[in-house]
C-alpha positions in Angstrom: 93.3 120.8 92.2 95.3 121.9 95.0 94.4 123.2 98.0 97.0 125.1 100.2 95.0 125.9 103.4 97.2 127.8 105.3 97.0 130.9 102.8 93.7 131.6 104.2 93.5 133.3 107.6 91.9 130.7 110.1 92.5 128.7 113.9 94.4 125.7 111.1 97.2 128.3 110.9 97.6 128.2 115.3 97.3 124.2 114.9 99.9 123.9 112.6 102.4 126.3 114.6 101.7 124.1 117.7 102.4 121.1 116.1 105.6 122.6 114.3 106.8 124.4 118.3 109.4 122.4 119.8 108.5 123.3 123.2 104.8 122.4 122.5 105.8 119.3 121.2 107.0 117.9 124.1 103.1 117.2 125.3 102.4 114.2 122.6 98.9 114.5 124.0 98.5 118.2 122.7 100.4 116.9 119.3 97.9 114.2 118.9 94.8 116.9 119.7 96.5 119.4 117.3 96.9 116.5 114.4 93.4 115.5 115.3 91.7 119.2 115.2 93.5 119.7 111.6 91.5 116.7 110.5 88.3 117.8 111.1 89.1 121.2 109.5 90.4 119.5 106.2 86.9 117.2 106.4 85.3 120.1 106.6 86.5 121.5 103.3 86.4 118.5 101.6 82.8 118.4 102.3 82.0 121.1 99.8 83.3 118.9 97.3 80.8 116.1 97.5 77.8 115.6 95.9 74.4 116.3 97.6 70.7 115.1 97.9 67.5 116.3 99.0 66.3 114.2 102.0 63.2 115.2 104.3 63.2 114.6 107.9 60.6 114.0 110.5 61.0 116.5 113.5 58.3 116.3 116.0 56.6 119.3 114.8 56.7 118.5 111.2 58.9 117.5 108.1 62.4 119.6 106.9 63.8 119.0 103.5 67.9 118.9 104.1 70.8 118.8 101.9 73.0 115.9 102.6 75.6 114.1 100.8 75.2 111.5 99.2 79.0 110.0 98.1 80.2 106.8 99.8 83.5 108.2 101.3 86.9 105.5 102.5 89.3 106.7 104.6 93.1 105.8 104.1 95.3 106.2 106.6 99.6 105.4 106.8 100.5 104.0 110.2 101.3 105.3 112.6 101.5 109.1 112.1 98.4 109.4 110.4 96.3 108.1 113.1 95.0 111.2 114.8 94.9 113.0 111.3 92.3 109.6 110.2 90.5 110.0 113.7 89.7 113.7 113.0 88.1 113.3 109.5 86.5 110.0 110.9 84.8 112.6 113.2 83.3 114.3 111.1 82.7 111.1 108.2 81.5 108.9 111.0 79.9 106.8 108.0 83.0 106.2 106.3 84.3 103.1 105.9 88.4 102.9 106.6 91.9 101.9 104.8 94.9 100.7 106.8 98.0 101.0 105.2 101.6 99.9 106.8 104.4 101.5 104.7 108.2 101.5 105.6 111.4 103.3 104.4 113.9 100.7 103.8 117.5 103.0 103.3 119.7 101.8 101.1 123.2 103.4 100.3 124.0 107.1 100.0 120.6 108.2 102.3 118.7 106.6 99.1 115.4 104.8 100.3 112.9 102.7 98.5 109.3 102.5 100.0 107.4 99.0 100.9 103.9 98.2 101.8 103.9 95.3 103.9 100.2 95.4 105.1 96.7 96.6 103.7 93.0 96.1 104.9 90.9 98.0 102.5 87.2 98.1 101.5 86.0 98.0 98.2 87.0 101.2 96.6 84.9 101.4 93.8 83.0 104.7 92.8 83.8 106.1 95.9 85.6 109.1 97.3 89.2 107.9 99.0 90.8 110.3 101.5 94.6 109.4 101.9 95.5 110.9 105.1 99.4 111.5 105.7 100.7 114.3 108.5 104.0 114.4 105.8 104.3 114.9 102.2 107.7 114.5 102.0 109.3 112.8 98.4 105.2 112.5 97.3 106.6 108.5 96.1 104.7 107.1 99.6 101.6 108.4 98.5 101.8 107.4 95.3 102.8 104.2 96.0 100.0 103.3 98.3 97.9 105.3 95.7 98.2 102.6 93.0 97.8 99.8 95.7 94.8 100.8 96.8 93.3 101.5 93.7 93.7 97.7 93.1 90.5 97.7 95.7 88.3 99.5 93.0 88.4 102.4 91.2 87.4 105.4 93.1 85.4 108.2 91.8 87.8 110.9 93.1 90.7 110.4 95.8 91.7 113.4 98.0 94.6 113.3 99.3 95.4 115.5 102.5 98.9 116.2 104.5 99.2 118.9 107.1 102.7 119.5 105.8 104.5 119.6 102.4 107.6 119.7 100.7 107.9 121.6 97.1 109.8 118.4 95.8 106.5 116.0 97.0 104.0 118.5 95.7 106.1 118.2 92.1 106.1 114.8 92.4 102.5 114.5 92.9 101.6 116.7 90.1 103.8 114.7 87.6 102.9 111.1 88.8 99.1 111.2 90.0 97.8 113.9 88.3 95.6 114.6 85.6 93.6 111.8 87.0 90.6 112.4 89.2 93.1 113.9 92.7 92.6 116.9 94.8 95.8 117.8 97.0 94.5 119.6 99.9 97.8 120.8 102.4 98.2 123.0 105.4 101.5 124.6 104.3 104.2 123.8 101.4 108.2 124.2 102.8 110.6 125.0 100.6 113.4 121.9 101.3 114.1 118.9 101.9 117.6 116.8 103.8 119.5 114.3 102.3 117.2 111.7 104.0 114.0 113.2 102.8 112.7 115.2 106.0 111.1 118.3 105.6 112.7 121.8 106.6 111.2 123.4 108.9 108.5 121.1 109.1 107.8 119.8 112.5 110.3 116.3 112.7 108.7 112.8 112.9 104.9 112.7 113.2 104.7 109.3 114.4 107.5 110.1 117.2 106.0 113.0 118.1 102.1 111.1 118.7 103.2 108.1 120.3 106.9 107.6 121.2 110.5 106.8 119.6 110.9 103.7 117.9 113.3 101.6 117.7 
């Protein structure tokens, strides 16, 4: 149940080099495109997953029996960084309905952080498929933290969680603390470390910085 895109040759692999250049970087605009482009490719695989229907439709010469699918889909998404990675699968699930999810690191002593939701506005989840979308899976406890808050909107049928870039530890951490239940991990590429302060090496620095400014 996981999915690590980048091990197949395709134009994702050229997205996720821009958004990891440094000197590419430095046009947020191209970041946001880049983040945005690597949505639509993960809807597009998740896609396959659904379940389908017959349905006929009327063309003006006649009627065409089509394959659509037939799963209600919500998509999650972490402010800020994960905006341009919602807006591209929103693209393509333009009948979605939508999550949004405000999550903070609050740092403690010794680089040690503990992770807060402060705000939700979620649909009724219930037998349908949730896409989590997060740019970076660092420590995995973000993600499963908003994971068990959101599935106090319903239970969904299956969740697919998606993140452009990994760490090893957050991919561990995901396979010991969400899995064997219904999840599908679908990532561009897995790097090997992490700092002391839980960012991922090489990995790209701070999504949300890099889409729409430093924070204070």
């Amino acid at each position: 149940m996981i999915r690590e895109l980048s091990k197949q040759n395709s134009i994702l692999n050229r997205f996720i080099a821009e958004m990891r250049d440094v000197d590419i970087q430095k046009d947020s605009m191209r970041f946001r495109r880049n983040l945005e482009r690597v949505g639509e490719i993960f809807a597009y695989e998740i896609s396959k997953e659904l379940n389908y229907e017959s349905v006929s439709v009327q063309t003006p010469l006649g009627i065409a029996d089509v394959s659509l699918p037939k799963n209600k889909l919500a998509l999650a998404v972490i402010l800020r960084a994960g905006l341009p990675l919602h807006r591209g699968m929103l693209n393509y699930f333009d009948t979605a309905e939508n999550a949004f999810i405000l999550a903070n690191r609050r740092y403690g002593k010794d680089n040690k952080f503990s992770m807060q939701v402060e705000l939700i506005s979620c649909p009724s989840l219930e037998k349908k498929v949730l896409v989590i979308c997060e740019p970076m899976l660092a420590t995995g406890e973000s993600i499963n933290l908003v994971y068990n808050v959101l599935k106090k909107k319903g239970e969904p049928l299956h969740t697919h969680i998606v993140a452009p870039i990994a760490s090893r530890d957050g991919v561990e951490y995901i396979l010991k603390h969400m899995f064997p239940e219904n999840v599908t991990l679908w990532l561009g590429a897995i790097d090997e470390e992490l700092t002391l302060k839980s960012y991922i090496i090489p990995g790209l620095g701070d999504a949300g910085d890099l889409a729409y400014g430093s924070k204070t």
